[in-house]
C-alpha positions, 0 to 999 in steps of 0.5 A: 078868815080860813076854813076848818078844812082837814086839809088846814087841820092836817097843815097846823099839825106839821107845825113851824117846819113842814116835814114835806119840804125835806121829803121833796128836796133832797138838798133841804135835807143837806141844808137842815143838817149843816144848819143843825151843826152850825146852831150847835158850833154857835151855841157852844160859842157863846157859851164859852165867850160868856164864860171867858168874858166872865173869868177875866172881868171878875179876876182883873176886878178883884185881884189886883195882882193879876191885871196884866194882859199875860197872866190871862194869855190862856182865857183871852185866847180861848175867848178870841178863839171862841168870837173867831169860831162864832163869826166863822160859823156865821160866815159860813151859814150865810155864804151857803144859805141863798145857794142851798135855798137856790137848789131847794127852790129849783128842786120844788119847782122842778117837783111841781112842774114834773107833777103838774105836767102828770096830771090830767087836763082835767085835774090841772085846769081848776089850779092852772093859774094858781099853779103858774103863781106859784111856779113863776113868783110864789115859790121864791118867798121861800128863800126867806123862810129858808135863809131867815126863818129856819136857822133863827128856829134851829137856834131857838132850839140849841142856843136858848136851852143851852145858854139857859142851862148855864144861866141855871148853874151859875145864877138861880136866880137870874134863870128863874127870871129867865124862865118867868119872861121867856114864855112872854114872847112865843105867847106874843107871837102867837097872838101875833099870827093869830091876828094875821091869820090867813094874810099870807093866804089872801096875798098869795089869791089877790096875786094870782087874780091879779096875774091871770087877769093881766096875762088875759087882758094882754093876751086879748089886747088886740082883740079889745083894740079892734073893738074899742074896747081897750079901756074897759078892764081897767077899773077890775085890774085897778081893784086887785092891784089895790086889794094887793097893795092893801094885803101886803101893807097890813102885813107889813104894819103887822111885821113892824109891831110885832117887831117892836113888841117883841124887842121891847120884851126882851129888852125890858126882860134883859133889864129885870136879869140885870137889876137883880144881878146890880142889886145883889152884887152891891150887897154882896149876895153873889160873885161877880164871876157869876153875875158877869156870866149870867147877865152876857147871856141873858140877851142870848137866851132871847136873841134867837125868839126875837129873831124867829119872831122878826122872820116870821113874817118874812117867811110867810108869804113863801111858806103860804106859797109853798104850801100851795106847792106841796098841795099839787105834790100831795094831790098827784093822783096815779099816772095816766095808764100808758102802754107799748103796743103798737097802733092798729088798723080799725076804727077808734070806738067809744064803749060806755065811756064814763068819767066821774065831774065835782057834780057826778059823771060828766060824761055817762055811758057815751057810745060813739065810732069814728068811721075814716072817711066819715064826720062825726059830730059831737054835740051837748049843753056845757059841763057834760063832758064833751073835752073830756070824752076827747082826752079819754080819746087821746088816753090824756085821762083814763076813763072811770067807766067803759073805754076807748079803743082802737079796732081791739085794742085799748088806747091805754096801751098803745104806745103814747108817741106812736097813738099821738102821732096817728091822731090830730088834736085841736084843743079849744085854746089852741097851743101857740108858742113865742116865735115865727108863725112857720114854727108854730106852723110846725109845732108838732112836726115838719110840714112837707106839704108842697107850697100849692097845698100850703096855700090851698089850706091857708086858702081854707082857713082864710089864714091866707088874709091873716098872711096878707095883714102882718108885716112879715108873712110866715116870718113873722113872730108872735109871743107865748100863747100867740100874743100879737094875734086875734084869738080867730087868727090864732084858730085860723092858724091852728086849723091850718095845722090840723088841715096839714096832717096825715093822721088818721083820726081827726078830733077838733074841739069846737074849730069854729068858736072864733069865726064868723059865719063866712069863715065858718063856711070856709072852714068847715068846708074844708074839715068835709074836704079832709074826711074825704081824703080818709082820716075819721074826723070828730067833730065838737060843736053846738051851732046847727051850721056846725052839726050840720056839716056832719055825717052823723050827731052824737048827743053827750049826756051827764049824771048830776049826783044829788 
């Protein structure tokens, strides 16, 4: 069941089309436009189909004199040319509705993955999964919402009124029943979605789950075959594809009935309009002009509410995806602060550094100076901010208190390409990307290490075993994140990397997680080699075997708000 958060007030307020999809996508402005104009060619269509219909049943009834094919030449024509200009009409709406819903589509992702990369690490972490759900499958929902959903809404809109208007200047009474039996549906619909409240929603959670807990279980697949373990998350990859299978069946069986009620609304809301019409015309209490008119477009009042009804569920699922996406748009907070100036000589010093957490300040009033030459190590419990404190470093985030600068200048301002390129950054998931171990050796830059400094790293890292056991060598290719490798090889690889740089500041977020204490040793071993080459080196971690490698510790502190 959904929350009453302002955030769910702020969506029932927007109502059946979101105002926010024509915001960030210029083609769906182009595309509601067309959809408009195309409902109205419809509207009036139907309308003079009726009215034509209508002219010629009653005159070729009633006048004997006058059923012959020429003498209604003129109305047959205008009736042909109003079925033509329909199915026109429609023809066109269909030929363009996947093709705008394609550009729509790729304008949101596009605005998505523009925002997502803007945000901070930190910002971006909690709805990274949900963020990729969406990116990857949610978001094409949307195209049934935009293909089924809206041009049905647009003619609700244009072709109901209309045609009711008409029915209301040849038939009162036909149009009073009209306006007794229409209300019927959009309340049925109502209490439809108030029944599958929150079903798109739980769909949309039960996929992402399902998603990230796959795309982990592959990721650490040879990591759990080493261990036996392959075999264990199945039972929970089991449950969530049946918490997914049963959401989208109840949604499914809600689809159906609610179809079949709102079908046999109008159907039995078409039969009141044509008894009456029956009755009155056998009694002689209306014209058969009239009552042709009137009972043709009787079924064109309600087509367009049973069709919203019938899309409804269809679109569903995209709309609760999209709004997933319009939530990262709405919640892109002000760009990282970023700056021109040139990167100076000095030491990278670390002022009353300060970032507000969910709980408080995570971390607080940390102070702390990377000396070249020299290892510093940062150390405190989980959640108080040490990653954080890197991305401050980095100018990834900027801080909420104090700040980071390099000699006098404020990290904020230098210019972004010229401070990463001074600076070696070691994340504790390290970035892998799908091709050859070499490319991802030189992920970010040429590595001209000559091969005697190439092997004495791998040598240093002990990512010269890992060499040794795939099939291929430096050749050998791996998957997005790594895939084929341990997560300790994956690290390995990564520290290889690192151990290759010339930058002058160093900052290696836990190094040694996935090791053992042999290549530990070895590792940090050659972290102590590297800060004695001159680059200042921070390093994140909490075994003492780990500090101790340092030349000095800096314990990390948080405030908890109560």
């Amino acid at each position: 069941m959904e929350t009453d958060t302002p955030a769910a007030s702020a969506r029932s307020r927007r109502g059946p089309v979101d105002p926010r999809l024509w915001r960030y996508s210029r083609s769906a402005r182009g595309y509601l436009l067309l959809t408009v104009t195309l409902s109205l060619v419809v509207a009036a269509a139907v309308i003079v189909s009726a009215i034509m219909i209508g002219t010629v049943l009653a005159g070729v009834i009633t006048e004997s004199d006058s059923r012959t094919i020429g003498h209604w030449s003129g109305e047959l024509t205008v009736l042909a040319t109003a079925v033509a200009v329909r199915v026109g009409a429609t023809w066109v709406h269909s030929r363009y509705a996947h093709r705008s819903a394609s550009r729509v589509i790729g304008e949101l992702r596009a605005e998505v993955l523009g925002a997502a990369t803007e945000m901070t690490p930190r910002d971006l972490d909690p709805r990274r999964d949900e963020t990729a759900t969406v990116l990857t499958r949610g978001i094409e929902g949307l195209r049934a919402y935009l293909t089924g959903y809206l041009p049905a809404l647009l003619l609700a809109v244009t072709v109901t009124p209309l045609t009711l208007l008409v029915i209301v200047l040849t038939d009162l009474t036909s149009a009073v029943i009209v306006v007794i039996t229409l209300p019927l549906i959009p309340i049925f619909m109502i209490l439809i979605g108030l029944l599958t409240r929150g079903k798109a929603a739980a769909s949309l959670r039960t996929m992402t789950a399902l998603s990230a807990q796959l795309l982990d279980l592959i990721a650490g697949l040879p990591t759990l075959r080493a261990l036996g373990r392959e075999s264990g998350p199945q039972d929970r990859v089991r449950k969530l594809g049946d918490d997914h299978r049963r959401t989208t069946m109840a949604s499914l069986r809600i689809a159906f009935l609610s179809s079949m009620v709102l079908e046999l609304l109008a159907t039995l809301s078409v039969a009141l309009i044509a008894v009456s019409i029956g009755l009155r015309l056998v009694f002689g209490e209306m014209p058969l002009q009239a009552g042709v008119i009137a009972l043709v477009l009787a079924p064109e009042v309600y087509f367009p509410l049973r069709a919203v009804g019938a899309q409804f569920h269809a679109a569903e699922d995209g709309m609760a995806a999209a709004d997933k996406a319009f939530g990262v748009l709405d919640d892109r907070g002000d760009a990282v602060r970023r700056g021109s100036a040139a990167v100076p000589d000095g030491t990278v010093t670390v002022r009353g550094l300060g970032m507000r957490s969910r709980s408080g300040w995570a971390p607080r009033g940390l102070d702390l100076a990377l000396e070249p030459r020299r290892v510093t190590g940062l150390t405190g419990p989980n959640g108080v901010g040490k990653s954080s404190a890197l991305q401050a470093i980095l100018a990834l985030a900027d801080p909420d208190e104090g700040m980071v600068v390099m000699g006098d200048t404020d990290v904020r301002d230098l210019d972004p390409a010229a401070w990463w390129k001074t600076v070696a950054w070691l994340p504790q998931h390290p970035v892998l990307v799908p091709g050859t171990l070499r490319e991802n050796l030189e992920l970010t830059g040429p590595v001209d290490a000559d091969p005697n400094e190439l092997d004495a790293a791998c040598r240093a890292t002990g990512f010269d075993e890992v060499l040794r056991d795939v099939p291929d060598g430096w050749d050998t290719v791996v998957g997005a994140g790594g895939l084929g490798l341990s997560l300790g090889q994956r690290q390995r690889l990564a520290l290889t990397r690192v151990l290759l740089t010339d930058a002058s500041v160093v900052l290696l977020d836990e190094p040694t997680a996935h090791l053992d204490a042999a290549s530990e040793a070895r590792v940090l071993a050659a972290i102590r080699t590297l800060a004695a080459s001159g680059p200042a080196v921070l390093l994140v971690g909490h075994r003492a075997s780990v500090l101790a490698a340092a030349d000095s510790v800096v314990t990390v502190a948080a405030e908890v708000t109560v």
